[in-house]
N, C-alpha and C positions, 0 to 999 in steps of 0.2 A: 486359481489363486483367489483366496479371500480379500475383500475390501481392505481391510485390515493389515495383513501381510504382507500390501501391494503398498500402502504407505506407509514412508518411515516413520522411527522414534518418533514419538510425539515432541522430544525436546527439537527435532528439527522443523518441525512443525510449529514456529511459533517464534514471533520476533518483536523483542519492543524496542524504539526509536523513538530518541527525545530529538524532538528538530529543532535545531540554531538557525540564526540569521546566517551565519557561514555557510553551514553543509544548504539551507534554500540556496545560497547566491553561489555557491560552485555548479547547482545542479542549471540555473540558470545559465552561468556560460559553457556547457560542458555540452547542455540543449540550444542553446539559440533561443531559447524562449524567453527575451530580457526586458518583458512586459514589466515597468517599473510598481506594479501591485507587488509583486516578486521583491522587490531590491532600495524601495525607498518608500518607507514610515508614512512621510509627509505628503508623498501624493495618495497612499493607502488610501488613509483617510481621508484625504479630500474628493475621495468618491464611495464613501460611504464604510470604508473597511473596518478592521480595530487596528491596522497598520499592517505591514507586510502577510502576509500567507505563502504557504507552498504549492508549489503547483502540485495540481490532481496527479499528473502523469510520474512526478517524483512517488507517491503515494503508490498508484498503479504499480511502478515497478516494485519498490517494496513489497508489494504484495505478490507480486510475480514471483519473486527469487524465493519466498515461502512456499507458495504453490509447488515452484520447481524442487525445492529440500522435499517437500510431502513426495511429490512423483514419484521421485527416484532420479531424478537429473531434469536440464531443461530441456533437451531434448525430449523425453517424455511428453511434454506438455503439447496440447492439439489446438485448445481454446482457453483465452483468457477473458471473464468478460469483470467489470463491475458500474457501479452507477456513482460517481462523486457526490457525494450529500452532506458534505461538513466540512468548514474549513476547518487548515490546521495553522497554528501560528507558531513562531517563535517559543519555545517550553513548554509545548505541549509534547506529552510521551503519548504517540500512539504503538498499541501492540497488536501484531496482524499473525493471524492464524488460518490453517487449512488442518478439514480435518474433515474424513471420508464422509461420500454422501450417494452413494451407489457405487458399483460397478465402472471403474473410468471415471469416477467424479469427483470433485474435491468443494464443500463450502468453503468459502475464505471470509476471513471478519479482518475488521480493522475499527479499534476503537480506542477513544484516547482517554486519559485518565479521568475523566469522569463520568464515564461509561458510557459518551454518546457514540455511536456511529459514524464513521466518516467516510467511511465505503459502504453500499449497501446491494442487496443484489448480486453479492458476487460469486464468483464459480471458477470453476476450470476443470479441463475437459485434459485426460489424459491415457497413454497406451501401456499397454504393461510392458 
């Protein structure tokens, strides 16, 4: 089976997500993760931020559930890997993509609308 023909429709392959403060803070208690950089503006910044951010691993998953549409299910999926390199905040659209890169292999992007990077490095590893 072709690279090609092993990953789906390319419209599955591809997801943009505008982030609210809402959808960060549900992922916040839904994770346990309720580092107030997450959840409150005012401490953001008062350690250097531009105010709230998402967490990497809300982003990570996102990126996951593309990879797994590209597979062909999650189960498919062997390896997830990426590197965090950019924060996301409140109104930013980022839109994350997979799309074949061997044999079992998938590039993943994620970049927000102004076309930096916010994941970099990324990949995933899958079985036909």
């Amino acid at each position: 089976m072709s690279v090609e023909s092993a990953v789906r429709d390319s419209a599955l392959s591809e997801r943009s997500v505008s982030f609210t403060k809402e959808q960060i803070a549900a992922y916040a208690q839904a994770s346990g993760d309720i580092n107030p950089i997450h959840l409150d503006d005012e401490f953001a910044r008062s350690v250097g931020l531009p105010g709230v951010i998402a967490h990497g691993m809300l982003q990570m998953g996102l990126v996951g559930v593309v990879a797994a549409e590209a597979a062909g299910g999650p189960d498919k999926l062997t390896r997830l890997y990426c590197r965090f390199a950019g924060m996301v905040v409140p109104g930013d659209t980022v839109t994350f993509t997979a799309e074949p890169a061997g044999p079992g292999k998938l590039h993943l992007r994620a970049v927000n609308q102004k076309g930096e990077a916010v994941l970099t490095k990324s990949s995933a590893d899958f079985k036909s």
